[in-house]
PDB file with one MODEL, atoms N, CA, C and O in Angstrom:
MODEL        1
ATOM      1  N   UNK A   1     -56.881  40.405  30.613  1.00  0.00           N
ATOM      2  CA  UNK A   1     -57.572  39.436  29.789  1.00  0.00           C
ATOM      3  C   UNK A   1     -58.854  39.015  30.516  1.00  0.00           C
ATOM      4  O   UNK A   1     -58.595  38.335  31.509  1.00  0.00           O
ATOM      5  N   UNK A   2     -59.978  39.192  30.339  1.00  0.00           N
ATOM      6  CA  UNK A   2     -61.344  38.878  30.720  1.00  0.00           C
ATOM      7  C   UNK A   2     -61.148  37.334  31.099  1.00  0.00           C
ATOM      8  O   UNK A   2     -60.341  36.611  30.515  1.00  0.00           O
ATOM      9  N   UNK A   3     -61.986  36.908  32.151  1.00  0.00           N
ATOM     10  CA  UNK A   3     -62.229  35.722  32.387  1.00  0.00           C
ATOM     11  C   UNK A   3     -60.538  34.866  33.158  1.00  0.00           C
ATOM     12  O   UNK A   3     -60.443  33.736  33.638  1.00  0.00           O
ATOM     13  N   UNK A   4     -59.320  36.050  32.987  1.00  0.00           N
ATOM     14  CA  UNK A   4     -58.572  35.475  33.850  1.00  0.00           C
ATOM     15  C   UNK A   4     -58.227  36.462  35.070  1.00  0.00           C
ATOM     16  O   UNK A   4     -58.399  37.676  35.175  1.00  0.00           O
ATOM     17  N   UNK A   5     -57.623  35.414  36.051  1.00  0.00           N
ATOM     18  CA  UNK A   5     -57.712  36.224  37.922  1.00  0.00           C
ATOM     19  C   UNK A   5     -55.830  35.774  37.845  1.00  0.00           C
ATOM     20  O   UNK A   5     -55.193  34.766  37.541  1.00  0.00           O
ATOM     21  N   UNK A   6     -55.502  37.163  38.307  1.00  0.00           N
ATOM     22  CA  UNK A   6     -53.888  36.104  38.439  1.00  0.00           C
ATOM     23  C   UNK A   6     -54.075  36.879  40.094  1.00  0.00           C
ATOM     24  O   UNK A   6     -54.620  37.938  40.403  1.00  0.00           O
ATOM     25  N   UNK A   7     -53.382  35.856  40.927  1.00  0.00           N
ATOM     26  CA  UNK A   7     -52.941  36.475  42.280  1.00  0.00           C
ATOM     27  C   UNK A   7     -51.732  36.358  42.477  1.00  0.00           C
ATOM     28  O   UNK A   7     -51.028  35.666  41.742  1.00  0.00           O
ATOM     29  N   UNK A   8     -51.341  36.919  43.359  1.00  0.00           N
ATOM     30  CA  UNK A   8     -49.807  37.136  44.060  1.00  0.00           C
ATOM     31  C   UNK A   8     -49.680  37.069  45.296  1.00  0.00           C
ATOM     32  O   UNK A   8     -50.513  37.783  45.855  1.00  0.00           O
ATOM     33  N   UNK A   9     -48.698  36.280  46.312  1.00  0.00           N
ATOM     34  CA  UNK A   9     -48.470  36.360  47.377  1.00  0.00           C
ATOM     35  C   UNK A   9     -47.643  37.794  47.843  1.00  0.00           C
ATOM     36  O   UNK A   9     -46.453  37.558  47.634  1.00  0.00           O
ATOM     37  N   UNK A  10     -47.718  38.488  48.115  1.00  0.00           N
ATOM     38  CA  UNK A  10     -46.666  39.349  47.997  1.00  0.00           C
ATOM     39  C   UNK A  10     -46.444  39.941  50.082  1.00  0.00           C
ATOM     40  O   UNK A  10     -47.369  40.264  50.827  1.00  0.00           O
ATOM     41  N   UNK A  11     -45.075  39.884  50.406  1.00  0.00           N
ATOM     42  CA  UNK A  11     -44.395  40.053  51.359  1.00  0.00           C
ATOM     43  C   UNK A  11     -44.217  41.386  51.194  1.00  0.00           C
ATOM     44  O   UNK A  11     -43.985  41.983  50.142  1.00  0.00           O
ATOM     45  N   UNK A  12     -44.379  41.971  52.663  1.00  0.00           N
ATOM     46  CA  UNK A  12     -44.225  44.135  52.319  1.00  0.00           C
ATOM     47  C   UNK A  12     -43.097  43.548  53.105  1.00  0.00           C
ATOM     48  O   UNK A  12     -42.244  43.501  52.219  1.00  0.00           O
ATOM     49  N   UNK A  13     -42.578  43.116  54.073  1.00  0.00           N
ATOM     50  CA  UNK A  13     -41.043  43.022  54.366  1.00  0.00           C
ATOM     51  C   UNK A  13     -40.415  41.418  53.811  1.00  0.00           C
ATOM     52  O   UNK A  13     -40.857  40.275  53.918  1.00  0.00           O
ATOM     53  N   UNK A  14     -39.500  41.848  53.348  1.00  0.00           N
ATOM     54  CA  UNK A  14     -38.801  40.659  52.844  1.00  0.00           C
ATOM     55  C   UNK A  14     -38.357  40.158  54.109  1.00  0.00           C
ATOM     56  O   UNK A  14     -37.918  40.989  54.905  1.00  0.00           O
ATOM     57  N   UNK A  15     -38.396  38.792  54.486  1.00  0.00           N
ATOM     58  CA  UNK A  15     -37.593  38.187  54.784  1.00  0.00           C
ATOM     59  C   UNK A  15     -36.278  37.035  55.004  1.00  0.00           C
ATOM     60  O   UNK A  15     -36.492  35.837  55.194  1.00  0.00           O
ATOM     61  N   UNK A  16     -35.121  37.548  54.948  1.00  0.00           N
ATOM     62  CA  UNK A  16     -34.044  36.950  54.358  1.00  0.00           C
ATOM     63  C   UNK A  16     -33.640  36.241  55.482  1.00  0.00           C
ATOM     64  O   UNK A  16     -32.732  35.584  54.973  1.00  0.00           O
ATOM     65  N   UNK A  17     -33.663  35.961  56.458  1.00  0.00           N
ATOM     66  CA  UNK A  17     -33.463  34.203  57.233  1.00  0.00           C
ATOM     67  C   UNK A  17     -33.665  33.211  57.024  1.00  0.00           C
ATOM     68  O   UNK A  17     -33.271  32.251  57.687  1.00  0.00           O
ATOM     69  N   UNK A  18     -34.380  33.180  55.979  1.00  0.00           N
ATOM     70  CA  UNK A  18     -34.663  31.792  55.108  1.00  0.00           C
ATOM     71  C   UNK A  18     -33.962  31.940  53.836  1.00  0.00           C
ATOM     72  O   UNK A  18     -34.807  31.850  52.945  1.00  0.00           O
ATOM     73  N   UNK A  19     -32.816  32.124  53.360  1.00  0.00           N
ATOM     74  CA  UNK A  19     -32.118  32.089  52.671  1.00  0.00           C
ATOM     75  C   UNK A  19     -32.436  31.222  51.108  1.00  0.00           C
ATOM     76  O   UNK A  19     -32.267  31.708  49.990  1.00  0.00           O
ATOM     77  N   UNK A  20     -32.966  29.744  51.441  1.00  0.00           N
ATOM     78  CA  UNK A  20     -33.401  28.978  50.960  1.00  0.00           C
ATOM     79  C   UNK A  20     -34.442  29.077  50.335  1.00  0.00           C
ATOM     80  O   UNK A  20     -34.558  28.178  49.501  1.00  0.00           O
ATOM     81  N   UNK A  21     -35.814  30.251  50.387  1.00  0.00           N
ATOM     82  CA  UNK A  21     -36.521  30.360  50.175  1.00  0.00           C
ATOM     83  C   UNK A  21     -37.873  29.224  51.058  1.00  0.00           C
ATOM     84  O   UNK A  21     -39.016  29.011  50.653  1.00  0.00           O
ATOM     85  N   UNK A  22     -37.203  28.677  52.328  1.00  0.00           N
ATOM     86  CA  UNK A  22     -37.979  27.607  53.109  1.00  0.00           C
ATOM     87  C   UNK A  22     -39.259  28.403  53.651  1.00  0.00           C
ATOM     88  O   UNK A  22     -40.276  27.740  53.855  1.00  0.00           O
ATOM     89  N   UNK A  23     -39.279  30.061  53.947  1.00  0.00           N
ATOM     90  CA  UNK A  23     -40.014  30.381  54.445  1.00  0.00           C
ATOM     91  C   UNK A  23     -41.831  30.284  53.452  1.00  0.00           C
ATOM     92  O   UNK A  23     -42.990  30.446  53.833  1.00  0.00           O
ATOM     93  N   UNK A  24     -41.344  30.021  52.409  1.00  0.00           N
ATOM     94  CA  UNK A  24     -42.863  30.097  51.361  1.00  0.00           C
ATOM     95  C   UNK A  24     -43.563  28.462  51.308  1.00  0.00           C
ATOM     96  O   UNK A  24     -44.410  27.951  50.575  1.00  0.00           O
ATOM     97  N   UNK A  25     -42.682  27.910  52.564  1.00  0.00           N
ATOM     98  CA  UNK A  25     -43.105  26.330  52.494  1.00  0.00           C
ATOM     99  C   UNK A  25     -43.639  25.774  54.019  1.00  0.00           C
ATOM    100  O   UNK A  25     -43.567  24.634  54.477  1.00  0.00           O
ATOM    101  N   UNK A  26     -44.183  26.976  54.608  1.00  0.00           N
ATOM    102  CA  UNK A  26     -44.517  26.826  55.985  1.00  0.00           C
ATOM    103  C   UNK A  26     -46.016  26.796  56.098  1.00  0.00           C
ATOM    104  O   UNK A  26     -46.458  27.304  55.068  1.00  0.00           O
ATOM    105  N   UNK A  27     -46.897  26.461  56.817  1.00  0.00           N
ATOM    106  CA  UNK A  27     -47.801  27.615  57.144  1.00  0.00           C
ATOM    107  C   UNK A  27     -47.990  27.983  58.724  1.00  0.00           C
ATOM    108  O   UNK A  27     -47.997  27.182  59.659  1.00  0.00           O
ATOM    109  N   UNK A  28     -48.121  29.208  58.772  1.00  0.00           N
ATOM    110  CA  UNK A  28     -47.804  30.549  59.937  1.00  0.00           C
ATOM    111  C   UNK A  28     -49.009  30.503  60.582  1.00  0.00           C
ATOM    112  O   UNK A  28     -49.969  30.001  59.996  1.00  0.00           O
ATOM    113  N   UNK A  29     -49.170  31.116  62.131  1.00  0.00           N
ATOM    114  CA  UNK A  29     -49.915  30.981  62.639  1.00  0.00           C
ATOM    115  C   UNK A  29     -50.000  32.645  62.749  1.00  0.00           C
ATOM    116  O   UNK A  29     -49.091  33.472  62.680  1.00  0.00           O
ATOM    117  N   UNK A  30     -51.975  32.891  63.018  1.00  0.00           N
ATOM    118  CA  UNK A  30     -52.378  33.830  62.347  1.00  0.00           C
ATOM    119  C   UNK A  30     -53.539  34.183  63.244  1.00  0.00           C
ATOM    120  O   UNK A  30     -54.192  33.172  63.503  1.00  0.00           O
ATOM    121  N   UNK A  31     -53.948  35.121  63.725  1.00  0.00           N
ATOM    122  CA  UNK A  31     -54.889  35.707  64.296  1.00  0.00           C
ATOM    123  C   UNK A  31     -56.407  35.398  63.617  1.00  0.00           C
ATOM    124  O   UNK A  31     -56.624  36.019  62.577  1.00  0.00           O
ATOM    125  N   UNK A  32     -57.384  34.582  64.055  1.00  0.00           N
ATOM    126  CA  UNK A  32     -58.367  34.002  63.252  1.00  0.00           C
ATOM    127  C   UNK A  32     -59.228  35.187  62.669  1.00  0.00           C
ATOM    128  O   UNK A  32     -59.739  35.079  61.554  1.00  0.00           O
ATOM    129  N   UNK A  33     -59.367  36.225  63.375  1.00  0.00           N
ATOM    130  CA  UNK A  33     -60.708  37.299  62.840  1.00  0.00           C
ATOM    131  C   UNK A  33     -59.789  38.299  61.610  1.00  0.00           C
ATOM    132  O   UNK A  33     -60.208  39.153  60.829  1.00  0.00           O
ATOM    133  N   UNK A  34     -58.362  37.754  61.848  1.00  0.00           N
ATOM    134  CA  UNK A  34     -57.420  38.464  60.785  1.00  0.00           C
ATOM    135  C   UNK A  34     -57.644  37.592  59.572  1.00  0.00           C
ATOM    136  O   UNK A  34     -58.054  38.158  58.558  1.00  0.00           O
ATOM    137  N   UNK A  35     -57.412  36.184  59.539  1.00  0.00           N
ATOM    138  CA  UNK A  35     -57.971  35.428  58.902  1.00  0.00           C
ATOM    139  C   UNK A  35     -58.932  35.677  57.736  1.00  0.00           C
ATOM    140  O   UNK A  35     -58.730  35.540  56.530  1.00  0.00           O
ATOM    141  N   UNK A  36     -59.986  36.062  58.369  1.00  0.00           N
ATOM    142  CA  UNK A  36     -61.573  35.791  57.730  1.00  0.00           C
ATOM    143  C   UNK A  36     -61.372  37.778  57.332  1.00  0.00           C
ATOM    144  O   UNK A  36     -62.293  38.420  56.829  1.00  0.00           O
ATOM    145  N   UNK A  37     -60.929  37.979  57.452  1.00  0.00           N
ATOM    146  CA  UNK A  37     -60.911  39.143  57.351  1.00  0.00           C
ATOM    147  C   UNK A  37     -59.797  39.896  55.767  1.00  0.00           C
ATOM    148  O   UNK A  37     -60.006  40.719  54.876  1.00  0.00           O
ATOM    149  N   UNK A  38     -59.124  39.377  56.009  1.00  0.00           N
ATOM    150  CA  UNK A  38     -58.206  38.339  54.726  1.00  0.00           C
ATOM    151  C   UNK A  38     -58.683  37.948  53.845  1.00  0.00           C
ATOM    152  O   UNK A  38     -58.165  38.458  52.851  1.00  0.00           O
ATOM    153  N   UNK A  39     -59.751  37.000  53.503  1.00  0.00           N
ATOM    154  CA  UNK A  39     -60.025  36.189  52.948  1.00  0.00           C
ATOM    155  C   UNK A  39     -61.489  36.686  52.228  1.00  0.00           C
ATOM    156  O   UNK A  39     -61.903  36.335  51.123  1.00  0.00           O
ATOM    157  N   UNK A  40     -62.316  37.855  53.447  1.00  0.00           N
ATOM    158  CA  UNK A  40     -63.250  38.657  52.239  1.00  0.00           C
ATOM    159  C   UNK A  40     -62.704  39.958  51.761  1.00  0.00           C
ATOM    160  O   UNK A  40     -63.088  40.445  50.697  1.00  0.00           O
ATOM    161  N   UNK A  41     -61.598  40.674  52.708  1.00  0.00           N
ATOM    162  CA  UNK A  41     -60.848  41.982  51.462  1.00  0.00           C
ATOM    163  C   UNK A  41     -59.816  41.829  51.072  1.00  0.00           C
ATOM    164  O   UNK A  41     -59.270  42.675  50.363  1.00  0.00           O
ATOM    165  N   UNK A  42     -59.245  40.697  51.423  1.00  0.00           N
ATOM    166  CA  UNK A  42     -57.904  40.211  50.179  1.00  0.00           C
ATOM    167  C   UNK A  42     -56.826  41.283  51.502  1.00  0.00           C
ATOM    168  O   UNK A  42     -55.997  41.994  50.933  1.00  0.00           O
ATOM    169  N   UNK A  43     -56.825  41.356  52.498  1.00  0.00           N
ATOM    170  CA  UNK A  43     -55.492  41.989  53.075  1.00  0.00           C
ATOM    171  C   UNK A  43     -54.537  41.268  53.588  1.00  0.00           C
ATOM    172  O   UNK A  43     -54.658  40.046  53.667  1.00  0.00           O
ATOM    173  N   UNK A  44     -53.322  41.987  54.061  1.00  0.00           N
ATOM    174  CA  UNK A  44     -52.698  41.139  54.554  1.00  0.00           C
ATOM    175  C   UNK A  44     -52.818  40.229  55.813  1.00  0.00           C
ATOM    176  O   UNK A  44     -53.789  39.760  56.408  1.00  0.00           O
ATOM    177  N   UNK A  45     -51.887  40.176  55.941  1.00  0.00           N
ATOM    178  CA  UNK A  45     -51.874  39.147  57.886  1.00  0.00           C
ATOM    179  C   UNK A  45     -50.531  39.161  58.369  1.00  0.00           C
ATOM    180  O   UNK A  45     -49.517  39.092  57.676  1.00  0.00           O
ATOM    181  N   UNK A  46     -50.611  39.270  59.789  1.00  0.00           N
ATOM    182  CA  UNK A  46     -49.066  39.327  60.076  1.00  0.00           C
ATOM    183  C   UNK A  46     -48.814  37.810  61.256  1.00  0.00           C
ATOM    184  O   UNK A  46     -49.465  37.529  62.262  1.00  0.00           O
ATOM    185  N   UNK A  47     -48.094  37.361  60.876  1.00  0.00           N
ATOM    186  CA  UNK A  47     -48.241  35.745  61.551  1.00  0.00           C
ATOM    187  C   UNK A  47     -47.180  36.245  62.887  1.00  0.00           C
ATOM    188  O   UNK A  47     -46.381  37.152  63.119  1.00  0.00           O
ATOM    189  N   UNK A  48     -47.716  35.080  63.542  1.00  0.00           N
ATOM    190  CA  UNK A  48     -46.355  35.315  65.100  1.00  0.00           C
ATOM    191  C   UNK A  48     -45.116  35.449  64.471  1.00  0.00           C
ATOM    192  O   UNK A  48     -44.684  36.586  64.662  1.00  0.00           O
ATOM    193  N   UNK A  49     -44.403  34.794  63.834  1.00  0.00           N
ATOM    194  CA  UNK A  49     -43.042  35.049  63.205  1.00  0.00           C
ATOM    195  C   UNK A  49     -42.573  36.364  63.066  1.00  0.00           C
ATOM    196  O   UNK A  49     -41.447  36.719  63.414  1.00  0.00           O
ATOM    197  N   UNK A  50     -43.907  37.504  62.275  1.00  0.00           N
ATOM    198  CA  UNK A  50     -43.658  38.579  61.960  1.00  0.00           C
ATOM    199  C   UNK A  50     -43.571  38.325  60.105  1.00  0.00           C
ATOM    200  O   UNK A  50     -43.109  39.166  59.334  1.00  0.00           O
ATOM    201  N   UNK A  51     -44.195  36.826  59.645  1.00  0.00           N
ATOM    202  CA  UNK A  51     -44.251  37.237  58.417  1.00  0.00           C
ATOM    203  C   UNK A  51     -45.431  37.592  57.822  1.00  0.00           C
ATOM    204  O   UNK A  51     -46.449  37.144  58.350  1.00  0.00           O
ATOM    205  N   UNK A  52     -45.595  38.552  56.478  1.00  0.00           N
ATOM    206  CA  UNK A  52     -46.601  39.546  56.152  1.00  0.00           C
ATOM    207  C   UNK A  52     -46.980  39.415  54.887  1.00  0.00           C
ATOM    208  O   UNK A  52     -46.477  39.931  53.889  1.00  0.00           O
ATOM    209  N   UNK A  53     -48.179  38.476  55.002  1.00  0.00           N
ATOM    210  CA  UNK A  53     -48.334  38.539  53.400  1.00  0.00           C
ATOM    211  C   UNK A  53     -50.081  38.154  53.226  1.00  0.00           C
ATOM    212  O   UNK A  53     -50.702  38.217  54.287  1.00  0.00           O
ATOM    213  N   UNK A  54     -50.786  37.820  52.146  1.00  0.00           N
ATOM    214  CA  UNK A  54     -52.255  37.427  51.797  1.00  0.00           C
ATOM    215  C   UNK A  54     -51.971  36.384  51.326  1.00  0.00           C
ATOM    216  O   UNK A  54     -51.185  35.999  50.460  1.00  0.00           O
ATOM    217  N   UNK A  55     -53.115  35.676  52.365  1.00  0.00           N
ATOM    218  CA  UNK A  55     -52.965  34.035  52.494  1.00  0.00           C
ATOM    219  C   UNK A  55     -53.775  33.670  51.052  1.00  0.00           C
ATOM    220  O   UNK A  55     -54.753  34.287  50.628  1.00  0.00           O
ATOM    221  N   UNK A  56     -53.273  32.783  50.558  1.00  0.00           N
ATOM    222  CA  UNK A  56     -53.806  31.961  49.416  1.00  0.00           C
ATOM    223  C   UNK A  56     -53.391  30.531  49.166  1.00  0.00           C
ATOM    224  O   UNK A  56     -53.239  30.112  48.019  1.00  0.00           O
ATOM    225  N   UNK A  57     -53.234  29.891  50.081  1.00  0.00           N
ATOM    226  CA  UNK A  57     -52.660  28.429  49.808  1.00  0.00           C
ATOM    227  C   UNK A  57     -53.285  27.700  50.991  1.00  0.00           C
ATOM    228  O   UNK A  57     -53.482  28.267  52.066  1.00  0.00           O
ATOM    229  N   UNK A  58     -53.657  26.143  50.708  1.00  0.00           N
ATOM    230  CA  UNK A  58     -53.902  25.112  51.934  1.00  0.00           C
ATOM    231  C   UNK A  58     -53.133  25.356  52.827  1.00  0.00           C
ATOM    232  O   UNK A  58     -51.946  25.110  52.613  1.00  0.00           O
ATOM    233  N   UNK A  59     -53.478  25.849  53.962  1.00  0.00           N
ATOM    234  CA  UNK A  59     -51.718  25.640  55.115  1.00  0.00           C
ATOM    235  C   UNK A  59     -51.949  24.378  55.983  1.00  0.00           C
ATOM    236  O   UNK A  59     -51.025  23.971  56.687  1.00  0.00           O
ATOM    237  N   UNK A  60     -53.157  23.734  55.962  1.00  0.00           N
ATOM    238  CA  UNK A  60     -53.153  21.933  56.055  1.00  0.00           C
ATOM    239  C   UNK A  60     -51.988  21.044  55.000  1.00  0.00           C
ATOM    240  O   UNK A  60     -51.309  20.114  55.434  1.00  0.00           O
ATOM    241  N   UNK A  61     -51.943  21.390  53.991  1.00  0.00           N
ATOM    242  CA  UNK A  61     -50.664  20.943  53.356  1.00  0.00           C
ATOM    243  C   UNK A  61     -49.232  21.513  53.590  1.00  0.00           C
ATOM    244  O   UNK A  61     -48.238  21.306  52.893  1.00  0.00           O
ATOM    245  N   UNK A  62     -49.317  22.167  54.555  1.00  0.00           N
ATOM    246  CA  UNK A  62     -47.578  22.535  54.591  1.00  0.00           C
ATOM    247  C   UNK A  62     -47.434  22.403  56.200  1.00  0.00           C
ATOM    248  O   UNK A  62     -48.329  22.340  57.043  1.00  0.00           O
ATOM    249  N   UNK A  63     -45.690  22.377  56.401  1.00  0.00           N
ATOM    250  CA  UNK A  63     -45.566  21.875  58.335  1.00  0.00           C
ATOM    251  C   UNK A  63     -45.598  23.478  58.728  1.00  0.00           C
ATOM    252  O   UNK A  63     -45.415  24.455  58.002  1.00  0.00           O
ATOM    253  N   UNK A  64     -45.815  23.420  59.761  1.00  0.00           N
ATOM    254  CA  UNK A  64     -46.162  24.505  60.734  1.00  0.00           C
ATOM    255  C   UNK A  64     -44.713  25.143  60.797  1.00  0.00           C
ATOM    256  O   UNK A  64     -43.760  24.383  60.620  1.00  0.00           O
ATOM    257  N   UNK A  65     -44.455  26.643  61.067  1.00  0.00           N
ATOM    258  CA  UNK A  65     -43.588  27.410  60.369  1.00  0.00           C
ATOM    259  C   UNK A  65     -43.058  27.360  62.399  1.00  0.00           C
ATOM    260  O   UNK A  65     -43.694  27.597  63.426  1.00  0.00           O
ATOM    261  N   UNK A  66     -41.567  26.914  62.114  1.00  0.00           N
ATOM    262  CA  UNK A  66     -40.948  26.279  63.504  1.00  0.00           C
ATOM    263  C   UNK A  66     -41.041  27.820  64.570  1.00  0.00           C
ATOM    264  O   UNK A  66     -41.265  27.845  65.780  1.00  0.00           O
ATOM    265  N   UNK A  67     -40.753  29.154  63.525  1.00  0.00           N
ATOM    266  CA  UNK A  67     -40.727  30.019  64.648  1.00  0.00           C
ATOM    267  C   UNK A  67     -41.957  30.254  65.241  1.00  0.00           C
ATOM    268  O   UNK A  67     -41.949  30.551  66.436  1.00  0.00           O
ATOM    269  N   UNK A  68     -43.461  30.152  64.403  1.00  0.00           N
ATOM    270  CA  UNK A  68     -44.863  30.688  65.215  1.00  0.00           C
ATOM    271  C   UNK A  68     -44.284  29.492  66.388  1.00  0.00           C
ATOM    272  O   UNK A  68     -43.699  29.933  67.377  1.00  0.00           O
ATOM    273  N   UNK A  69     -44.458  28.063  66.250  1.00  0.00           N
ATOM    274  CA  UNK A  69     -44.714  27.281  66.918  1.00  0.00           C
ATOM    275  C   UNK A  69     -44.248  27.440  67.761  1.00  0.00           C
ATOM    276  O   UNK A  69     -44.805  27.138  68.817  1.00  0.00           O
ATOM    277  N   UNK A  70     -42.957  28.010  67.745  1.00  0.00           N
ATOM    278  CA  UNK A  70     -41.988  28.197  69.470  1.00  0.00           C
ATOM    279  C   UNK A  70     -42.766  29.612  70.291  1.00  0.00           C
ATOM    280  O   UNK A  70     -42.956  29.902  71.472  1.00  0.00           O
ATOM    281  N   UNK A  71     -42.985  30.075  69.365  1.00  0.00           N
ATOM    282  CA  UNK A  71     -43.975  31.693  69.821  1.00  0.00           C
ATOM    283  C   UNK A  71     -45.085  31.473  70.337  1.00  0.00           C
ATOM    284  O   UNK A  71     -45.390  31.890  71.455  1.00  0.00           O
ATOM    285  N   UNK A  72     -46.053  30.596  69.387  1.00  0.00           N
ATOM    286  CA  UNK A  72     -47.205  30.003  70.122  1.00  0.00           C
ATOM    287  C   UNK A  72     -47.379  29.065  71.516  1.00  0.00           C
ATOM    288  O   UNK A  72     -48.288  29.007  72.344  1.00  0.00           O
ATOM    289  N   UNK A  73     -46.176  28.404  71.401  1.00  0.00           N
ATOM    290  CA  UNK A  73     -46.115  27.530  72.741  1.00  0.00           C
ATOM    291  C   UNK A  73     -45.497  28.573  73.822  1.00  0.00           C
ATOM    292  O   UNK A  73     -45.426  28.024  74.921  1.00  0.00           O
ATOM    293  N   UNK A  74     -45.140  29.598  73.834  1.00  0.00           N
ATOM    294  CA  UNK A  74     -44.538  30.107  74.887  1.00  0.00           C
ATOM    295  C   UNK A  74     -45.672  30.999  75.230  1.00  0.00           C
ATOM    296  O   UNK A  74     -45.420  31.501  76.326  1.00  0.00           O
ATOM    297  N   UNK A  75     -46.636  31.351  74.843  1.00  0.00           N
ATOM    298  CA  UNK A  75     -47.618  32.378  75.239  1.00  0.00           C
ATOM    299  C   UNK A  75     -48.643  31.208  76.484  1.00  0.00           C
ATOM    300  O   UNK A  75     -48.963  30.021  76.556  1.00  0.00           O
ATOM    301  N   UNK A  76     -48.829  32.512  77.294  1.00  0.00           N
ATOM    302  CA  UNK A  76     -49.974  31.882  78.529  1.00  0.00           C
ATOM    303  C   UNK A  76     -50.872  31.379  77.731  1.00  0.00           C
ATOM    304  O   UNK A  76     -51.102  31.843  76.615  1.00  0.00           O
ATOM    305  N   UNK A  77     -51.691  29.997  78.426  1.00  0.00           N
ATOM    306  CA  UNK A  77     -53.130  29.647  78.149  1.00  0.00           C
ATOM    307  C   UNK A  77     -54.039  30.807  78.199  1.00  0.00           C
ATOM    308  O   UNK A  77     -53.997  31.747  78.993  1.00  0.00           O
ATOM    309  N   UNK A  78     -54.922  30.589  77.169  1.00  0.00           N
ATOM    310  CA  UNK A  78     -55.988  31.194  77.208  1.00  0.00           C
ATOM    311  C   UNK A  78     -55.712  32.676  76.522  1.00  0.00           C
ATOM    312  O   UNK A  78     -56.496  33.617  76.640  1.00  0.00           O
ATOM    313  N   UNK A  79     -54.691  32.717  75.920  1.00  0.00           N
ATOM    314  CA  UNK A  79     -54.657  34.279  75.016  1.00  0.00           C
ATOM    315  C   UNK A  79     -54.548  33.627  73.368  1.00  0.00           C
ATOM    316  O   UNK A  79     -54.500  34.391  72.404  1.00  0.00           O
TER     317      UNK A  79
ENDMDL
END
């Protein structure tokens, strides 16, 4: 239909540890030049967690996804 855009989040691996569907209520931490990179060819991203999908949502509105955060805090300064 002209004049409409539909998008999709779409996951190439499912992940079922979130049973709840909690994992689509996070936001993931993400390699920044993956980011911007994302965001002008529409690809995916693979967050510390290991989840895989094209970002399209505020992730200022959602809590920080508990596994990057334990991933992110355990890596040396400065990487």
């Amino acid at each position: 239909m002209p004049g409409t855009d539909i998008r999709q989040d779409a996951d190439v691996r499912p992940d079922l540890s979130f049973g709840d569907g909690d994992h689509e209520r996070f936001a993931h931490y993400v390699d920044k030049d993956k980011i911007v990179d994302s965001a002008v060819n529409g690809t995916a991203v693979v967050a510390l967690c290991g989840k895989v999908w094209v970002p399209s949502r505020d992730p200022k509105k959602f809590p920080v996804c508990p596994d990057c955060q334990r991933i992110y805090e355990s890596l040396p300064e400065g990487d």
